[in-house]
N, C-alpha and C positions, 0 to 999 in steps of 0.2 A: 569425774571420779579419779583420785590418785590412785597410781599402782600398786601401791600399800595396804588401800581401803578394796581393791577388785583382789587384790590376793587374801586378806582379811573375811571375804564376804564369802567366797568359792572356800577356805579353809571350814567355813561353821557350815554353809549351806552342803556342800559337797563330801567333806572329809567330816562334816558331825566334831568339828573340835570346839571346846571354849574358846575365848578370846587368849584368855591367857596361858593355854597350851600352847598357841598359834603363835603366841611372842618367845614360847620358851624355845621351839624351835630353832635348831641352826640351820643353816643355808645349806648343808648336804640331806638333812631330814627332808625340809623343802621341797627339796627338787628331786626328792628318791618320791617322795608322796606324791608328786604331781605329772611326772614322769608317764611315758605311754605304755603303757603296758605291753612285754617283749612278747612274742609268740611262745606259745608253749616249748617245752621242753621238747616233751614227747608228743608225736601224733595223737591223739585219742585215741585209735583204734591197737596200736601200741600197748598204749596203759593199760589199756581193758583186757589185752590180752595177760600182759602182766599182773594185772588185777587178779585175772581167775586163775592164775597158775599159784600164785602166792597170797590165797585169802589172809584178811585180818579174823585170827580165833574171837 
């Protein structure tokens, strides 16, 4: 399999894109989408506390 076609296959099966979203793509989309995913911001237990002090109405 070319590199083209394993990043083509992972883009539909994994990212849920058409074919021709995956070509309209630039190489910074790319690589922001496939990217590992950073640690949270905030600890959770953080948020939550943040959460309860500042409900959404």
């Amino acid at each position: 399999m070319t590199e083209w076609a394993a990043m083509l296959r992972f883009a539909v099966r994994e990212c849920h894109l058409r074919p021709t979203d995956f070509w309209r793509l630039s190489w910074r989309e790319w690589l922001w989408l496939t990217a590992t995913p950073a640690a949270p911001v905030l600890p959770r237990d953080v948020f939550e506390t943040m959460e309860k002090a500042f409900p959404d109405d």
